[in-house]
C-alpha positions in Angstrom: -73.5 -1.3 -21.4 -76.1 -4.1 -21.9 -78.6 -4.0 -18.7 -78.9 -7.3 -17.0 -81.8 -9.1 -17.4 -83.0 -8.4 -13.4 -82.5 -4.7 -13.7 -84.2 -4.8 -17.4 -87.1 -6.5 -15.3 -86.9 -4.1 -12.1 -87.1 -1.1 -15.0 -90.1 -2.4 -16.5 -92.0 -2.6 -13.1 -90.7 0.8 -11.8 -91.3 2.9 -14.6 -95.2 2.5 -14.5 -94.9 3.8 -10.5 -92.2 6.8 -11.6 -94.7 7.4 -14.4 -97.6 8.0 -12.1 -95.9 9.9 -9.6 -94.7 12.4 -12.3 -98.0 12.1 -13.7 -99.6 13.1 -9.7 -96.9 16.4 -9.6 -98.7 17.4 -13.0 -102.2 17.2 -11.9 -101.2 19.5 -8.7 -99.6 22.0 -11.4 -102.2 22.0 -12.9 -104.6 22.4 -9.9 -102.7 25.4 -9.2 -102.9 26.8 -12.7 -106.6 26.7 -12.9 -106.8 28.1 -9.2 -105.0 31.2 -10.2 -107.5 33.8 -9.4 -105.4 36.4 -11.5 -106.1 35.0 -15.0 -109.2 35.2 -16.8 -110.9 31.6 -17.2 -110.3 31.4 -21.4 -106.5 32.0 -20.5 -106.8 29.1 -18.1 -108.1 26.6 -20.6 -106.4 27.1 -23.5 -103.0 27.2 -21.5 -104.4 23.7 -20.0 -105.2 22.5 -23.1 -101.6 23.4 -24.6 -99.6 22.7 -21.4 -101.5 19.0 -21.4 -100.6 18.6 -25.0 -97.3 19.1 -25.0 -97.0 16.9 -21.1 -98.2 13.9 -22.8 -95.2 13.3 -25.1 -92.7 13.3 -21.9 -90.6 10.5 -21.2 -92.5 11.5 -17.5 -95.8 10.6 -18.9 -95.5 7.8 -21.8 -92.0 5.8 -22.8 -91.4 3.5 -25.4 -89.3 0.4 -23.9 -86.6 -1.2 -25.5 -84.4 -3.2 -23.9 -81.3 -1.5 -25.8 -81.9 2.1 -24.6 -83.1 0.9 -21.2 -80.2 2.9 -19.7 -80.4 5.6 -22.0 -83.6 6.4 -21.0 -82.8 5.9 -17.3 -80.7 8.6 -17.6 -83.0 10.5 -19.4 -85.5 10.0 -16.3 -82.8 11.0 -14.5 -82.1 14.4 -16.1 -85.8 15.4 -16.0 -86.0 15.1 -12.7 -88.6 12.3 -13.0 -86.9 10.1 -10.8 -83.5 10.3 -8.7 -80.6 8.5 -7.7 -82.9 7.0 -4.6 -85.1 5.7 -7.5 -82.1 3.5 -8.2 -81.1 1.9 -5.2 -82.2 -1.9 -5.8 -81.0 -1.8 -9.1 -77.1 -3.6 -9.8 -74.1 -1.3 -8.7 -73.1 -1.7 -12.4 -76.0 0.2 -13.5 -76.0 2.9 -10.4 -72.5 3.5 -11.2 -73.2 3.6 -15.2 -75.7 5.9 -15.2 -73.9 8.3 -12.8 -70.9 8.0 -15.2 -72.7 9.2 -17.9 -74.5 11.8 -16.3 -71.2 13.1 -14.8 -69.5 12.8 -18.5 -72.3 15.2 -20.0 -71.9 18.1 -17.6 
């Protein structure tokens, strides 16, 4: 499915807001992680530094954009649980119903 050019738009505005708010639930992981009185303070920054390295590369954190994959990596959002189907709800009914399709088809 090609995505029309108003939902290609809407996805470009929304993913810089779905990105941040992903971005917010890591900081409070990681909040918690350093608050965790049970683990000595080396074991805290080294599992920081390695748990920060690998978040970066997350489709939650930084995305490439084409046009092409747009729904691809809707769905991917999707199945990360960096956004949901409420996320969705101003998009087209083509795309709502094309990502659920797909999702449903890989279960």
């Amino acid at each position: 499915m090609d995505i029309s050019k108003k939902d290609w738009k809407l996805f470009r505005e929304r993913l810089a807001d779905w990105q941040e708010k992903y971005m917010e639930g890591l900081i409070k992981e990681y909040i918690n992680f350093l608050n965790d009185d049970t683990k000595p303070v080396s074991e805290k920054l080294w599992g920081l530094e390695k748990r920060i390295k690998e978040d970066k590369h997350h489709p939650g954190v930084i995305m490439e954009m084409r046009k092409s994959e747009a729904i691809w990596d809707i769905v991917r959002l999707m199945r990360l649980k960096v956004i949901t189907y409420d996320d969705l709800s101003e998009f087209s009914g083509e795309l709502q119903q094309e990502v659920k399709r797909i999702i449903e088809m890989s279960r």
